[in-house]
N, CA, C and O atoms as CSV, one atom per row, in Angstrom:
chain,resi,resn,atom,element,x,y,z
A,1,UNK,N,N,-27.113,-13.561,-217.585
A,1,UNK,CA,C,-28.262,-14.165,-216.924
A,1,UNK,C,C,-29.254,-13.063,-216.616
A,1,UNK,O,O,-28.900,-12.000,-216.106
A,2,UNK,N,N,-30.494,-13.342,-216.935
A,2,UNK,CA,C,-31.484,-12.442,-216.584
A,2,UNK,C,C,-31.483,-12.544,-215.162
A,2,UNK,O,O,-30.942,-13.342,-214.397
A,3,UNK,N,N,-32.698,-10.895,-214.869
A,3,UNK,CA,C,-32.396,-10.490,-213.335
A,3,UNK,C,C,-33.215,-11.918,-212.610
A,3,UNK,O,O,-32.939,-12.525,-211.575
A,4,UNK,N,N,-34.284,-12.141,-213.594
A,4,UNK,CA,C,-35.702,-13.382,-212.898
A,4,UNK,C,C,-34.979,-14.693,-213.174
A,4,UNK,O,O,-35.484,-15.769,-212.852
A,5,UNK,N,N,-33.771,-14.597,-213.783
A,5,UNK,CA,C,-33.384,-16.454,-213.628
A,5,UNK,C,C,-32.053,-16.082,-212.232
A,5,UNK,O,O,-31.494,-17.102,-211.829
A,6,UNK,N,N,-31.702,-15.057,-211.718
A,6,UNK,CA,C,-30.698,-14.530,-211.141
A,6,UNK,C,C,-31.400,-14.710,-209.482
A,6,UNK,O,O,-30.926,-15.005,-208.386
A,7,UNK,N,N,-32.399,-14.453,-209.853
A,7,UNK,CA,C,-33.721,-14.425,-208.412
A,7,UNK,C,C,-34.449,-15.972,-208.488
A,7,UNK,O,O,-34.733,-16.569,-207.449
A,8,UNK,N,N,-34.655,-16.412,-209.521
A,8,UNK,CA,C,-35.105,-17.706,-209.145
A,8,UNK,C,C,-34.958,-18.549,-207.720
A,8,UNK,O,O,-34.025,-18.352,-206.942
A,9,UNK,N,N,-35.846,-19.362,-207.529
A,9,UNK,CA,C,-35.855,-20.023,-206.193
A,9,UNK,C,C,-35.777,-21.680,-206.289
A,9,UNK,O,O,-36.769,-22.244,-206.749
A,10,UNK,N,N,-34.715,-22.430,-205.902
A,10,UNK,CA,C,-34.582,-23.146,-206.665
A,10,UNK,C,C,-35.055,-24.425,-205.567
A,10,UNK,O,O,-34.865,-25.569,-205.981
A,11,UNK,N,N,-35.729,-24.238,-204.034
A,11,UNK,CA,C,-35.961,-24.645,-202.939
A,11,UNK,C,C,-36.658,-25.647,-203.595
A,11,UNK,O,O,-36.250,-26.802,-203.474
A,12,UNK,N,N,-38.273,-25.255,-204.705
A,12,UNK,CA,C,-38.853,-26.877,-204.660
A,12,UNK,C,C,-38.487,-27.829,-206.018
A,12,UNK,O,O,-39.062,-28.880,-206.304
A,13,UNK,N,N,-37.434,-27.225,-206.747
A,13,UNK,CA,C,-37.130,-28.294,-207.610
A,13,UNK,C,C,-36.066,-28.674,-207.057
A,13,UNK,O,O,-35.720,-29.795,-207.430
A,14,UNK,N,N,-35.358,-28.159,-206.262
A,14,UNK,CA,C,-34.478,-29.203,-205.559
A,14,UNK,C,C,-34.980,-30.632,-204.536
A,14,UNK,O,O,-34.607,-31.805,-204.505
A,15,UNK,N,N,-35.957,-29.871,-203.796
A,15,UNK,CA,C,-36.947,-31.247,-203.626
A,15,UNK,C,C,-37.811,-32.046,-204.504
A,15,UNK,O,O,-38.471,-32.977,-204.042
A,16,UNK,N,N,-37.833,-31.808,-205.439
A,16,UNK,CA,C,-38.385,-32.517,-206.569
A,16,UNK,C,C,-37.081,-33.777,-206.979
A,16,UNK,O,O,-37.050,-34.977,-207.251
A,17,UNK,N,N,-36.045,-32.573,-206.808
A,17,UNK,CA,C,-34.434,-34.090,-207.202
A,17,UNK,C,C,-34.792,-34.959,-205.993
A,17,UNK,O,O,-35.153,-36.108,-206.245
A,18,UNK,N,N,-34.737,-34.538,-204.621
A,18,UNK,CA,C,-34.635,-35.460,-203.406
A,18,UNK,C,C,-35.635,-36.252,-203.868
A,18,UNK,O,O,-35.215,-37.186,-204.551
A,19,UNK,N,N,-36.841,-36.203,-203.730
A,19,UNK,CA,C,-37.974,-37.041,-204.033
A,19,UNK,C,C,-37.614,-38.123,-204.870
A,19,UNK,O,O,-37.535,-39.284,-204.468
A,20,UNK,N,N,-37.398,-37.760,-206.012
A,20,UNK,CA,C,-37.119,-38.786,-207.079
A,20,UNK,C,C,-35.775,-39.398,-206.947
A,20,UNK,O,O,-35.599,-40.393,-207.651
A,21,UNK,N,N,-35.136,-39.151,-206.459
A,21,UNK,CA,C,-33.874,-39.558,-205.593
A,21,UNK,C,C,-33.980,-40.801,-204.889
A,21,UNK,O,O,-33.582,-41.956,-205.040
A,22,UNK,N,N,-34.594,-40.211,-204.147
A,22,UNK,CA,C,-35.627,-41.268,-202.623
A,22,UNK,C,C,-36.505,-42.108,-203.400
A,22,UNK,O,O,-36.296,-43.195,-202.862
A,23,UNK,N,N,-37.241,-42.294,-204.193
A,23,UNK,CA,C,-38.118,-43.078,-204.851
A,23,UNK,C,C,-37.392,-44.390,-205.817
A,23,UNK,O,O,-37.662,-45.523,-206.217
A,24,UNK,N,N,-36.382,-43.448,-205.862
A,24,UNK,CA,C,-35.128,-44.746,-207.127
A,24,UNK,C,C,-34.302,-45.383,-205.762
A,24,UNK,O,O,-33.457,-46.250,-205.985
A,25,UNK,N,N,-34.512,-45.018,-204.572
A,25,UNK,CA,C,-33.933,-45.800,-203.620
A,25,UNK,C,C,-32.286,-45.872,-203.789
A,25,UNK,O,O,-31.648,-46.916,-203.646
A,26,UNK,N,N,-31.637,-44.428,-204.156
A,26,UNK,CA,C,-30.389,-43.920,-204.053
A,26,UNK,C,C,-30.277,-42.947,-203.020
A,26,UNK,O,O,-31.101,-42.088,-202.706
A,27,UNK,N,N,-28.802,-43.262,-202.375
A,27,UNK,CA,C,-28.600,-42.492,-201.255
A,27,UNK,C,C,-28.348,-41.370,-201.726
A,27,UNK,O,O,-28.708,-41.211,-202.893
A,28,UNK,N,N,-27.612,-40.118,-200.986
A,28,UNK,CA,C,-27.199,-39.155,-201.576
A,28,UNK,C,C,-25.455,-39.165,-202.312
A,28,UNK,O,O,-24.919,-38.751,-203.340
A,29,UNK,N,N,-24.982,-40.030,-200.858
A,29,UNK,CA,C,-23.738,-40.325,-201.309
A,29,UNK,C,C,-23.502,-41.526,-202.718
A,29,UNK,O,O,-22.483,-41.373,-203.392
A,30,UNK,N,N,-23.934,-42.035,-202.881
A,30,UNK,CA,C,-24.087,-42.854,-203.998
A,30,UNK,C,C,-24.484,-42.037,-205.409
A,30,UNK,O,O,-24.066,-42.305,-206.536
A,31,UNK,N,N,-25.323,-41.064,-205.062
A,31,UNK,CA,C,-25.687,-40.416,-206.553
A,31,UNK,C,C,-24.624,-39.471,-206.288
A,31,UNK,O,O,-23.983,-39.395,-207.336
A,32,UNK,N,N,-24.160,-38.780,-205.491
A,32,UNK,CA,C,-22.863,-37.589,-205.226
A,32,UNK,C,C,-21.776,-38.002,-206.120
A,32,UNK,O,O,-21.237,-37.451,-207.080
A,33,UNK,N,N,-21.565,-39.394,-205.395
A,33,UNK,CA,C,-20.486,-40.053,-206.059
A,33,UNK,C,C,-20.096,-40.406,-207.704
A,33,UNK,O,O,-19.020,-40.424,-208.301
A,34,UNK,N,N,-21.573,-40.687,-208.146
A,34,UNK,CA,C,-21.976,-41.325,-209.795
A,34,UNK,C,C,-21.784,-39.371,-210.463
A,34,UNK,O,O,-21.457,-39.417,-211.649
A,35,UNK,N,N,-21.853,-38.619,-210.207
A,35,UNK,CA,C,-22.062,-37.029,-210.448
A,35,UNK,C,C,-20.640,-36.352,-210.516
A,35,UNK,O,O,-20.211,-35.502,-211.297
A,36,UNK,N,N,-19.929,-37.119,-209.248
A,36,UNK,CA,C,-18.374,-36.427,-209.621
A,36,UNK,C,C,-18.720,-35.309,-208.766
A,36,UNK,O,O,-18.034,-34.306,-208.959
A,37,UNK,N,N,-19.949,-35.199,-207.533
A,37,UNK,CA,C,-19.659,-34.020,-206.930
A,37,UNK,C,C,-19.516,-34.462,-205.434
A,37,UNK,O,O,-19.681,-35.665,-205.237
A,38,UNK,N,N,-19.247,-33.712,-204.399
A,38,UNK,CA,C,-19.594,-34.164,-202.749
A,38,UNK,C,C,-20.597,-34.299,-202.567
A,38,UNK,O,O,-21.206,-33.666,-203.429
A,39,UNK,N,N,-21.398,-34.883,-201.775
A,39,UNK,CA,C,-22.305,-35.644,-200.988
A,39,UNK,C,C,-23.118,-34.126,-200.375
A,39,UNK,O,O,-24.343,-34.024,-200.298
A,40,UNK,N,N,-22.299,-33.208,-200.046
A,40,UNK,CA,C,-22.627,-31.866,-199.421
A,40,UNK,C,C,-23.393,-30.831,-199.905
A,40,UNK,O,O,-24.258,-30.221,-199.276
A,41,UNK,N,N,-22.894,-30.573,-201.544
A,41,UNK,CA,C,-22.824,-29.784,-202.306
A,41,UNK,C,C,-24.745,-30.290,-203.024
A,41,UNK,O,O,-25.773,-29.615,-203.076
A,42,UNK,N,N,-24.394,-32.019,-203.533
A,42,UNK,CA,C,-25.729,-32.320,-203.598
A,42,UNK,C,C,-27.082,-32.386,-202.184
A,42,UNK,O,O,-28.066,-33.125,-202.219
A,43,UNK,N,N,-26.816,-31.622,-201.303
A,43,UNK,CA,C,-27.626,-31.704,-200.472
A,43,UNK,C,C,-28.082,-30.313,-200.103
A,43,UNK,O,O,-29.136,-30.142,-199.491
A,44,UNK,N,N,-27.200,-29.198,-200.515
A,44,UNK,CA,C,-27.051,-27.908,-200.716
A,44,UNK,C,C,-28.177,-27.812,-201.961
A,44,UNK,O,O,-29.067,-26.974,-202.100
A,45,UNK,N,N,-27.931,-28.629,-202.575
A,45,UNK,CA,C,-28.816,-28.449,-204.290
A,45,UNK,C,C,-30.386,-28.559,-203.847
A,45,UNK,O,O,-31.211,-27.648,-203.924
A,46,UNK,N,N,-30.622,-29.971,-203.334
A,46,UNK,CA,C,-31.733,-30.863,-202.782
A,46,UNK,C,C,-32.619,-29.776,-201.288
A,46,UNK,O,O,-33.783,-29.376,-201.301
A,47,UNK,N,N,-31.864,-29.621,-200.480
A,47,UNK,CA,C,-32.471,-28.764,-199.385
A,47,UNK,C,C,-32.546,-27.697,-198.988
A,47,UNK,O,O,-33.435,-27.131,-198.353
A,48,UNK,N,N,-31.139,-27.216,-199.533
A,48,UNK,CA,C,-30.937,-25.439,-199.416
A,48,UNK,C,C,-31.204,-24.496,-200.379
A,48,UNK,O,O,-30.916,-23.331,-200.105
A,49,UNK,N,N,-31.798,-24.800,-201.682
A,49,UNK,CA,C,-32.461,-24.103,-202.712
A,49,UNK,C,C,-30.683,-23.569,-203.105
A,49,UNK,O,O,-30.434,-22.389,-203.350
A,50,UNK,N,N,-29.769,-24.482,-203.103
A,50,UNK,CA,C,-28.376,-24.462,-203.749
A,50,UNK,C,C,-28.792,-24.059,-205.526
A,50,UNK,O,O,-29.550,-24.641,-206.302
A,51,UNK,N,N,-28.090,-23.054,-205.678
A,51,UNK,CA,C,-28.554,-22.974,-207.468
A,51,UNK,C,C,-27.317,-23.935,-208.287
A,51,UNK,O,O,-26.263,-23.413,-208.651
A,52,UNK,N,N,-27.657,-25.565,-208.534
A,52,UNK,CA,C,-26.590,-25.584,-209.017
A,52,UNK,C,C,-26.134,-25.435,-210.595
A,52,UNK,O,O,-26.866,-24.634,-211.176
A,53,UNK,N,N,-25.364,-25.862,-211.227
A,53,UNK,CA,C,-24.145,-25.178,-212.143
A,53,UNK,C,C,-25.522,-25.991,-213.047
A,53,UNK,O,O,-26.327,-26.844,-212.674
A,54,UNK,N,N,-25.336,-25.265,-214.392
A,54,UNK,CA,C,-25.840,-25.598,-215.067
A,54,UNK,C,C,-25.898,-27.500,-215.737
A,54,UNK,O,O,-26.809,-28.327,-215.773
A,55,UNK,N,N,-24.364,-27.539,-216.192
A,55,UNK,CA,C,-24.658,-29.314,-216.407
A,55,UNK,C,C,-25.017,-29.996,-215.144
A,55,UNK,O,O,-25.410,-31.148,-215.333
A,56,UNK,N,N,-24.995,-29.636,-213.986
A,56,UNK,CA,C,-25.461,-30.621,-213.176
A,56,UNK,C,C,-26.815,-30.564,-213.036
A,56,UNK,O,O,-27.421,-31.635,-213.079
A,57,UNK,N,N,-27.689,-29.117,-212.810
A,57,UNK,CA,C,-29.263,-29.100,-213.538
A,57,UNK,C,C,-29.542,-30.009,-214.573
A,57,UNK,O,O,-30.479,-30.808,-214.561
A,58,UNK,N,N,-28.813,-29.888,-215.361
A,58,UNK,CA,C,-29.124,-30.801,-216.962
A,58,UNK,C,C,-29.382,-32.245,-216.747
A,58,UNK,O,O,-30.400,-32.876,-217.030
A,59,UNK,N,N,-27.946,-32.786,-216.027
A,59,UNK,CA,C,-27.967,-33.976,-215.684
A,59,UNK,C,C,-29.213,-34.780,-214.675
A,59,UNK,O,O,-29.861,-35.820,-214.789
A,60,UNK,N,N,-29.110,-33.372,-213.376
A,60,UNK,CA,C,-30.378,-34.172,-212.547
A,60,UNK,C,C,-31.512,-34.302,-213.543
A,60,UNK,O,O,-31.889,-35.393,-213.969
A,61,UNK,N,N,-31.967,-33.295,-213.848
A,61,UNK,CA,C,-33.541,-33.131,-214.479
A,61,UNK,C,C,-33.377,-34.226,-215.401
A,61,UNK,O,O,-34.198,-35.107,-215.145
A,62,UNK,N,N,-32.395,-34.599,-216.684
A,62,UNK,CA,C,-32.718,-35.477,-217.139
A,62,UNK,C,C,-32.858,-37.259,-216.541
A,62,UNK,O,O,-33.649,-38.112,-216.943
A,63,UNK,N,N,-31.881,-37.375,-215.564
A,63,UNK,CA,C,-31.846,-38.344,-214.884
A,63,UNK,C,C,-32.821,-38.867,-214.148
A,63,UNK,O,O,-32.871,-40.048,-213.805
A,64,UNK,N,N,-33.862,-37.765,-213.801
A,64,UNK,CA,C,-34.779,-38.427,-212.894
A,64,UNK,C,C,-36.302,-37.544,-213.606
A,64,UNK,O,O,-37.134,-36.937,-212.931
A,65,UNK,N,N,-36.313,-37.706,-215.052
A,65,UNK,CA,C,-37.481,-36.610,-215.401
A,65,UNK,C,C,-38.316,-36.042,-214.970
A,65,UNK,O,O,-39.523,-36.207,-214.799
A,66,UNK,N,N,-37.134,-34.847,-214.662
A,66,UNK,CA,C,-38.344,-33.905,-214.119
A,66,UNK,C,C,-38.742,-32.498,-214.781
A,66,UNK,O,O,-37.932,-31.571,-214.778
A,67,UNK,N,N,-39.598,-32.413,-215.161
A,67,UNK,CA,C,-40.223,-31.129,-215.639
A,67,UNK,C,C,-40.029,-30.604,-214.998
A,67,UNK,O,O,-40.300,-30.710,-213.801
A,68,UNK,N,N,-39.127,-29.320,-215.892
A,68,UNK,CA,C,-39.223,-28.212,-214.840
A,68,UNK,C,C,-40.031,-27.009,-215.536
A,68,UNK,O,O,-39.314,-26.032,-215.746
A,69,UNK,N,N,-40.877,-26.921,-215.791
A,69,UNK,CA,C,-41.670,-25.859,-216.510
A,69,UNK,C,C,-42.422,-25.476,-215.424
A,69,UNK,O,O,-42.419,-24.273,-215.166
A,70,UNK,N,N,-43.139,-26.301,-214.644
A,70,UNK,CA,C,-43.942,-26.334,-213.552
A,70,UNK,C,C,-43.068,-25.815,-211.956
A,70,UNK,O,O,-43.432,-25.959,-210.788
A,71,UNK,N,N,-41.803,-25.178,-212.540
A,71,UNK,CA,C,-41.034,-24.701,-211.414
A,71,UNK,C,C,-40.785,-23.237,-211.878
A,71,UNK,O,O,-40.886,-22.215,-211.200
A,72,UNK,N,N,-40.394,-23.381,-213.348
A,72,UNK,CA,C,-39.912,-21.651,-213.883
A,72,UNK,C,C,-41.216,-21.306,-214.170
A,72,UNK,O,O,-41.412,-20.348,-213.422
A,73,UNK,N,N,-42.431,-21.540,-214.922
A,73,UNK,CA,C,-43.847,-21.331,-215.155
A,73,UNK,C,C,-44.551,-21.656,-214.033
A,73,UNK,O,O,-45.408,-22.525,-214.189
A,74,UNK,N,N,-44.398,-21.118,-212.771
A,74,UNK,CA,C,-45.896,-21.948,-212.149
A,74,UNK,C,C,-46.821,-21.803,-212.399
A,74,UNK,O,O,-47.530,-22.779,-212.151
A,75,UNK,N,N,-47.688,-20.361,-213.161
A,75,UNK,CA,C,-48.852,-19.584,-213.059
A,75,UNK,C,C,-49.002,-20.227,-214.859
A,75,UNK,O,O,-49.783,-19.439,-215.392
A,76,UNK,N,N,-48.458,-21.566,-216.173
A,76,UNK,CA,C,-48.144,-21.441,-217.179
A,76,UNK,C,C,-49.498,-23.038,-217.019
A,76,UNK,O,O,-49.331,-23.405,-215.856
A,77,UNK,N,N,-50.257,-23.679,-217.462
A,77,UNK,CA,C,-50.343,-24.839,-217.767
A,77,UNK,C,C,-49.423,-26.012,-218.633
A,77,UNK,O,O,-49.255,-25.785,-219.831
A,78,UNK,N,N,-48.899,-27.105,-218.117
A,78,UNK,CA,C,-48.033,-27.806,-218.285
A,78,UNK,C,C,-48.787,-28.661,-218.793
A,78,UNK,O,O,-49.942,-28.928,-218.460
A,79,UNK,N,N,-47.952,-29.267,-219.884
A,79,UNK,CA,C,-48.331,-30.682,-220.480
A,79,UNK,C,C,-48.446,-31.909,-219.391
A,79,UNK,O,O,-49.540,-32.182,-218.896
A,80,UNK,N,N,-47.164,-32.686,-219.021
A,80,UNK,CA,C,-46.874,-33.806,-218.011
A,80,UNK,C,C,-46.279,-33.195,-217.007
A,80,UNK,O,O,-45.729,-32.131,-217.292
A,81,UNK,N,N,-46.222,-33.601,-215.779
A,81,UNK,CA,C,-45.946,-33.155,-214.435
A,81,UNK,C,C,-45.026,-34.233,-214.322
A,81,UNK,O,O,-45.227,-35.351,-214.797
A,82,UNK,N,N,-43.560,-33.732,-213.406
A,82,UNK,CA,C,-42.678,-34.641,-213.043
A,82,UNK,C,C,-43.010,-36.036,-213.085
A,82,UNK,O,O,-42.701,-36.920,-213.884
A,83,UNK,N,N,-43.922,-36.034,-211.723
A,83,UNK,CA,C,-44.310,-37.328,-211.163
A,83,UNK,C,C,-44.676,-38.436,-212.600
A,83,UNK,O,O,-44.239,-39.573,-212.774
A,84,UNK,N,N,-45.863,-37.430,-213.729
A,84,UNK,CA,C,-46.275,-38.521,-214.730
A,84,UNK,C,C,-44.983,-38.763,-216.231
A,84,UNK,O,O,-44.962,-39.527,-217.197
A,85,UNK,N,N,-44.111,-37.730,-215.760
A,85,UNK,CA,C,-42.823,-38.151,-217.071
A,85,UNK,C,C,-42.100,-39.375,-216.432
A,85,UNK,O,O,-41.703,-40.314,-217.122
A,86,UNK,N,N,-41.894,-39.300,-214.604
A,86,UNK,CA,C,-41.368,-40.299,-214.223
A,86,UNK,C,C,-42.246,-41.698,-214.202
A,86,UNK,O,O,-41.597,-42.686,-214.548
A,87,UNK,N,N,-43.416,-41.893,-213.901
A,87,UNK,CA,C,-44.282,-42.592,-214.465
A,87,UNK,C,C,-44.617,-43.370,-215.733
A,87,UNK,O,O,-45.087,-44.479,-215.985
A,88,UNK,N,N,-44.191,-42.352,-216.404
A,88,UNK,CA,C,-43.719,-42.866,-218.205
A,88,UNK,C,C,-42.635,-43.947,-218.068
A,88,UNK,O,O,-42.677,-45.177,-218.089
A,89,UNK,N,N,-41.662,-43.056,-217.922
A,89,UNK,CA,C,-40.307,-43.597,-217.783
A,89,UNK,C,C,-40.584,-45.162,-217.020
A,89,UNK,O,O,-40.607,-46.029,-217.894
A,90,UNK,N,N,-40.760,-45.634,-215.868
A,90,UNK,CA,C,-41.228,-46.372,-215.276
A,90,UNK,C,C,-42.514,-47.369,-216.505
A,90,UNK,O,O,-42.146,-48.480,-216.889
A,91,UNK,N,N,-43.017,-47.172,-216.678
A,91,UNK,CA,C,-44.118,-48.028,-217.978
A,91,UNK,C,C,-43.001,-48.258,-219.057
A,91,UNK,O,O,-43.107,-49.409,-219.479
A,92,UNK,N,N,-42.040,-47.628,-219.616
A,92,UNK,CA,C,-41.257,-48.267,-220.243
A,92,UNK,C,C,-40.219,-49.334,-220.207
A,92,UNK,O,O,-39.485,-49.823,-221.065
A,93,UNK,N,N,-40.424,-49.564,-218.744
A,93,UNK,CA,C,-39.622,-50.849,-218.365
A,93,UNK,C,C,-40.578,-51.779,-218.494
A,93,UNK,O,O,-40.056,-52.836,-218.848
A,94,UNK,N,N,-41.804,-51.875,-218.363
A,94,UNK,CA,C,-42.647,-53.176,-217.943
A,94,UNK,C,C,-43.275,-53.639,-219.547
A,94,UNK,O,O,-43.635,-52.997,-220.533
A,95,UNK,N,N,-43.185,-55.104,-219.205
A,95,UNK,CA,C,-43.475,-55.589,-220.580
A,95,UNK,C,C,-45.431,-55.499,-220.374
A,95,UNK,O,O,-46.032,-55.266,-219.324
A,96,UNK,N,N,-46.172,-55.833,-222.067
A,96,UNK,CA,C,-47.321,-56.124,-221.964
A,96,UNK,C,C,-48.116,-56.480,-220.827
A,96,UNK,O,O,-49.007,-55.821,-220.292
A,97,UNK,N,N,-47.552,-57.924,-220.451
A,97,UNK,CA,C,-48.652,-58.693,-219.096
A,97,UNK,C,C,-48.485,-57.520,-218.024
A,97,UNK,O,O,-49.511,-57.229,-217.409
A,98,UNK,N,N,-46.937,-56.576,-217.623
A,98,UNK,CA,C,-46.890,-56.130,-216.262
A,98,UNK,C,C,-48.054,-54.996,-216.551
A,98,UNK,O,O,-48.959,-54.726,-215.762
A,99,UNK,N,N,-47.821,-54.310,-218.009
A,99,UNK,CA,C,-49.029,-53.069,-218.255
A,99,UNK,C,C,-50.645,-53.470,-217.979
A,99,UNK,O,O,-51.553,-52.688,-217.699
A,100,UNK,N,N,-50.705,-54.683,-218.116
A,100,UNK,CA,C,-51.871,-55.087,-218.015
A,100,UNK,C,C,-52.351,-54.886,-216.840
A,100,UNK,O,O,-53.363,-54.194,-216.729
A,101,UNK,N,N,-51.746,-55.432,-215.747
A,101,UNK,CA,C,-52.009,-55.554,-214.190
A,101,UNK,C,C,-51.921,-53.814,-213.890
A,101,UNK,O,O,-52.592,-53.325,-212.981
A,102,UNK,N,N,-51.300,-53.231,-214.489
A,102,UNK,CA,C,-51.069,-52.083,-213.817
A,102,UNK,C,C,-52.585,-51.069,-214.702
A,102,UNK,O,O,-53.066,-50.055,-214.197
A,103,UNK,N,N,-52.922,-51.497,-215.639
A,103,UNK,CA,C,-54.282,-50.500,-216.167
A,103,UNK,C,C,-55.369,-51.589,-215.737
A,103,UNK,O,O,-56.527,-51.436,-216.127
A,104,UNK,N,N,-55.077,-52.514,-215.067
A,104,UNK,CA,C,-56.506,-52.900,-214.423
A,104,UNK,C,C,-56.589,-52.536,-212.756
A,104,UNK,O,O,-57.551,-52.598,-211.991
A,105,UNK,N,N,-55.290,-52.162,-212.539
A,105,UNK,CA,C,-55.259,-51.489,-211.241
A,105,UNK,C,C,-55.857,-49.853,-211.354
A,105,UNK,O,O,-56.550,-49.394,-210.446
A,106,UNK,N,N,-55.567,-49.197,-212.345
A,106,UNK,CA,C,-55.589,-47.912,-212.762
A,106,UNK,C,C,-57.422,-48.122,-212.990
A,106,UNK,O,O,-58.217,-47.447,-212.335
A,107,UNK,N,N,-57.781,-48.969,-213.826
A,107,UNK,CA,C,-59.254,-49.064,-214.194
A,107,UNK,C,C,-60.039,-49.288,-212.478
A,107,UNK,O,O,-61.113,-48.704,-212.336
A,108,UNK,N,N,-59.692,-49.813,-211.688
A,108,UNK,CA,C,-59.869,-50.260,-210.380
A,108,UNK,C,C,-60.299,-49.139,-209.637
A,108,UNK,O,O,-61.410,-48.896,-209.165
A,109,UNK,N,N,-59.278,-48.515,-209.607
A,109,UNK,CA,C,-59.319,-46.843,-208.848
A,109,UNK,C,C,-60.628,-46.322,-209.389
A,109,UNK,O,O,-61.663,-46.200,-208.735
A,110,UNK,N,N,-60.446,-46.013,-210.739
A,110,UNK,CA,C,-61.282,-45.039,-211.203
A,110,UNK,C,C,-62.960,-45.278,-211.193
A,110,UNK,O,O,-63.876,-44.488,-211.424
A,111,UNK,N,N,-62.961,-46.998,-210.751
A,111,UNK,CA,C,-64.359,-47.546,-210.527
A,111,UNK,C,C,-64.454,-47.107,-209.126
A,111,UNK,O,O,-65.475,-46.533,-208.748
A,112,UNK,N,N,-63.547,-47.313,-208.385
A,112,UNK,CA,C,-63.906,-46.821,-206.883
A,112,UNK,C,C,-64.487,-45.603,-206.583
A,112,UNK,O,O,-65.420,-45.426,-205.799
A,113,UNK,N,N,-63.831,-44.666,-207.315
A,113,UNK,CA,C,-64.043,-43.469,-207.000
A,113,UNK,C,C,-65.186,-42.970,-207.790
A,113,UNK,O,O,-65.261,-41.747,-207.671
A,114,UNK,N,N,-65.985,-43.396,-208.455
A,114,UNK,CA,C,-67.078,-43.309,-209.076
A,114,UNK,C,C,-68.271,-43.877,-208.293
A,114,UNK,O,O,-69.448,-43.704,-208.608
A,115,UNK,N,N,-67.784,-44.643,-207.131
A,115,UNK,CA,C,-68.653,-45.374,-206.105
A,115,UNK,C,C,-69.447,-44.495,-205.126
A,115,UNK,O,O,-69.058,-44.658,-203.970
A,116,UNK,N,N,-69.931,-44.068,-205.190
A,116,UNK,CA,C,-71.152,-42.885,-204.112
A,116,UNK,C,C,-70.810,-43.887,-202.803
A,116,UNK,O,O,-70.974,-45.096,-202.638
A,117,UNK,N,N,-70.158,-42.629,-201.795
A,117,UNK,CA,C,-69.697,-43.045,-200.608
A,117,UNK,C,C,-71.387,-43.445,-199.700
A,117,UNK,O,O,-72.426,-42.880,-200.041
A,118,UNK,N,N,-71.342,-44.367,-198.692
A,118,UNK,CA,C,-72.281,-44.556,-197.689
A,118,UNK,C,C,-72.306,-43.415,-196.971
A,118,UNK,O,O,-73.063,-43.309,-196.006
């Protein structure tokens, strides 16, 4: 292991797991449990900048897509940001009509904010 992956800080992609964690409306003990690890160990990962073991990195990041380029690169420009791979992910559940409502909500915003405040 290099000395800079040895020093890495692993504090905000572990809150990046909690987040997306919390957003899929899973406890900790419930995803601990689905992982095969303690409830402890994933909270060590999530809050204490815990470095964990490599397949379980693998597993979170893929489980809840999260880019992590934007954690080992911060100073790098990134293609998609967590939030919009999980966003993806999320649009691939919804059929046509739900996409619809959701880019006329999206078209909505972007008229607002084009609105010259009073």
């Amino acid at each position: 292991m290099s000395e800079a992956a040895g020093n890495f800080d692993f504090m905000e992609l572990g809150q990046a797991i909690m987040d997306a964690r919390e957003r899929r409306r899973i406890t900790r003990e419930e995803l601990a449990e689905e992982l095969g690890i303690s409830a402890r160990h994933l909270q060590a990962v999530e809050k204490e900048g815990q470095n964990p073991s490599f397949p379980l990195f693998i597993q979170l990041v893929t489980m809840f897509h999260i880019s992590v380029d934007q954690y080992i690169h911060p100073d790098l420009p990134t293609g998609k940001t967590t939030l919009r791979r999980q966003l993806d992910a999320l649009f691939d559940t919804f059929d046509d009509s739900e996409l619809t409502i959701i880019a006329g909500t999206a078209q909505g915003i972007c008229k607002a904010k084009e609105q010259p405040e009073d």
